[in-house]
C-alpha positions as CSV (number, residue, x, y, z in Angstrom):
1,X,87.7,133.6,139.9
2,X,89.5,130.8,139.3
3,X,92.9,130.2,141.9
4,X,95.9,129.0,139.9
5,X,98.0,126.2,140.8
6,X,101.4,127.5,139.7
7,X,102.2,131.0,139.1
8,X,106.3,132.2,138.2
9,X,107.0,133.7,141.4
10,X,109.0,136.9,139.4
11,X,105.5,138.0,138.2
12,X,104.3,138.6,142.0
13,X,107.7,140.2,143.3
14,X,107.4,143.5,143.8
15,X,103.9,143.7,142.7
16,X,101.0,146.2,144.3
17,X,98.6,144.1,146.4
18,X,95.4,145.8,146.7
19,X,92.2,144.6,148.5
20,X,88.8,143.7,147.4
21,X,87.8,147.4,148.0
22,X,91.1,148.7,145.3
23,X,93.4,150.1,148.6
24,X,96.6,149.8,148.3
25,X,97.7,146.9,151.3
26,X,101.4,146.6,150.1
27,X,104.1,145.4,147.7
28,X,105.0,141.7,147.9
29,X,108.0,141.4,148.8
30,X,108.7,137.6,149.6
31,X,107.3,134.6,149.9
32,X,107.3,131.2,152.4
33,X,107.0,128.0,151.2
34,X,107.3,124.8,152.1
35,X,108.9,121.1,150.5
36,X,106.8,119.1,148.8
37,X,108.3,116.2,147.5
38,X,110.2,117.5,144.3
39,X,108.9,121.2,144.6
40,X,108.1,123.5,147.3
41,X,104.4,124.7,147.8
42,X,104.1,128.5,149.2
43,X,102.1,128.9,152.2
44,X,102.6,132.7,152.9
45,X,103.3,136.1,150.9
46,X,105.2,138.6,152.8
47,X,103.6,141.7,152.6
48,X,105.8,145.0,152.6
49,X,105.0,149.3,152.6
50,X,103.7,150.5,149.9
51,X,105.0,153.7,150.2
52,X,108.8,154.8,147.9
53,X,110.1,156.9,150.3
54,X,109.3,153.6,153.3
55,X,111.3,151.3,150.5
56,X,114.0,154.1,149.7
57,X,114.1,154.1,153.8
58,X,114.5,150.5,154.4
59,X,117.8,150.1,154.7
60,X,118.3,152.3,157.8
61,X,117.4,149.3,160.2
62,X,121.0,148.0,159.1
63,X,122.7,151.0,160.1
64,X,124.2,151.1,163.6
65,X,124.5,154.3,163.7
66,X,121.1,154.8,163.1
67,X,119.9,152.1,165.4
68,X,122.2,153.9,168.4
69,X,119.8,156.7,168.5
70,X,116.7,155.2,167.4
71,X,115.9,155.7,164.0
72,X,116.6,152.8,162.0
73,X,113.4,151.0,163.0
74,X,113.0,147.7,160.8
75,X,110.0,147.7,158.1
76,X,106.5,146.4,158.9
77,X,105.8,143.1,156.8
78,X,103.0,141.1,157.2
79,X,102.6,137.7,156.2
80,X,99.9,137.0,154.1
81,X,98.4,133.4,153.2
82,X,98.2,132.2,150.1
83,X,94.5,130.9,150.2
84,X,93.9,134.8,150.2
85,X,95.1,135.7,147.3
86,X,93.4,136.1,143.9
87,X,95.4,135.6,141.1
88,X,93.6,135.5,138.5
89,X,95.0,138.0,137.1
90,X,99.3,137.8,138.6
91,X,100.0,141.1,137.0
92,X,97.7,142.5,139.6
93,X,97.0,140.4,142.5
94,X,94.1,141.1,144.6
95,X,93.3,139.6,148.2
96,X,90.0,137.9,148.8
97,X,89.7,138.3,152.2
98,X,91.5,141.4,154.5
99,X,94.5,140.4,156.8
100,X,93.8,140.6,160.8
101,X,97.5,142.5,161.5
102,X,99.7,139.9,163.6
């Protein structure tokens, strides 16, 4: 498994992360990254449910209405670290190493 120093961030967007095991952990979502001189370097992939109908369902957290009575609750993403990630293979990314949830 070789890590890869650039990857075009369009492949991982929206992707299926899956663990070393094959389960499903989430879609990525976003990343963070950081300057670096000319470039930026990404230090975190942002992690979101996996689930269509929690994606089709994200949007209630931006609803007032919804908020006023308690049901727009905002989706669960986790930040993920880089250095976990195999890529190897960017059409399906894989993580080395399972998150601890923050």
């Amino acid at each position: 498994m070789t890590q890869l120093r650039e990857v075009r961030l369009e492949r991982l967007l929206g992707r299926l992360l899956v663990d070393e095991f094959g389960v499903a952990v989430g879609r990525i979502e976003d990343v963070e990254a950081e300057p670096d001189g000319d470039a930026y370097v990404v230090t975190h992939v942002l992690v979101g449910p996996e689930g269509r109908l929690a994606r089709l369902l994200a949007f209630t957290h931006q609803l007032p209405t919804l908020r006023a009575i308690g049901l727009g609750r905002k989706p669960r993403v986790r930040r993920v670290p880089w250095a976990w990630l195999d890529l190897s293979d960017p059409w399906q990314p894989r993580l080395r190493q399972a998150p601890v949830d923050q």
